[in-house]
N, C-alpha and C positions, 0 to 999 in steps of 0.2 A: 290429512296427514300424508306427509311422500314417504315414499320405501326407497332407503337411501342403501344404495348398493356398496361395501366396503369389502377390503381384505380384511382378513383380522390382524391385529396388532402386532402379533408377531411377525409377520409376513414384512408388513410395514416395517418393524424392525430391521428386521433383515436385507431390506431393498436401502431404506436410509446408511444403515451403515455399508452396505457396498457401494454406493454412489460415494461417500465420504472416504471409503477408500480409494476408489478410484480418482477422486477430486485431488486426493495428497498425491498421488501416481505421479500426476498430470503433474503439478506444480513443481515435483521432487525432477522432474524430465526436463521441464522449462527453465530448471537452475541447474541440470547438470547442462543443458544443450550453452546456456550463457557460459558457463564452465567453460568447455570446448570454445567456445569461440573466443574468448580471451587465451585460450591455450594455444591458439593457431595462429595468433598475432603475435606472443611469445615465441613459436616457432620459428617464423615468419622474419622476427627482428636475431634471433641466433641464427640464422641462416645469413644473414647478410653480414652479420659481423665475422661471419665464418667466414664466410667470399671477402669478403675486404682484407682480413689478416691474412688468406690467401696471398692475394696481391702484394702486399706486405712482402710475406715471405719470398716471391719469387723477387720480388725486385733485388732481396739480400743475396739469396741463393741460386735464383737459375729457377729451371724448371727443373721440380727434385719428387720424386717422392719419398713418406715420411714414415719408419717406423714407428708405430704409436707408445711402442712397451720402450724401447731402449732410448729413442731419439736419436739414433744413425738414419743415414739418409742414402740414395741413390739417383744420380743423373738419368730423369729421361731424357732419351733418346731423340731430334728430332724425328718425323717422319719423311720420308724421300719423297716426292711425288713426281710420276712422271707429267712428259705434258698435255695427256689426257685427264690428268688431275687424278689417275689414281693410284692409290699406294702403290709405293714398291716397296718391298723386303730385301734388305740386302742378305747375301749368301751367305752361310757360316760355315 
């Protein structure tokens, strides 16, 4: 007859269900990370439609910036460059 070495049952219990919670962890992480990466392709496509209605807009307006709350607007400015290529400021 062999002498069969065990935990006791409860122990066993207790290791089965923390593996089992760990296993839903794991799983519940691999659907949020698929989450995320559907949400960054989302992103990803409203960022371009942003830059493209951009474009849009200056072609209407100029090169403007926009207040978000009223919808008034303001002419940027070009930049001056000297012919070292770098900025100048003009005097006020």
């Amino acid at each position: 007859m062999k002498n069969e070495n065990k935990i006791s049952a409860e122990h066993l219990e207790t290791i089965l269900k923390q593996q089992k919670d760990l296993q839903a962890l794991l799983t519940n992480i691999g659907l949020l990370e698929s989450q995320k990466h559907g949400f960054l392709h989302q992103i990803a496509d409203v960022n371009k439609a942003v830059e493209e209605f951009k474009v849009e807009l200056q072609h209407q307006y100029g090169a403007i910036n926009i207040n978000l709350e009223d919808g008034s607007y303001t002419l940027i400015e070009e930049e001056k460059v000297g012919e070292d290529n770098v900025k100048v400021e003009e005097a006020k």
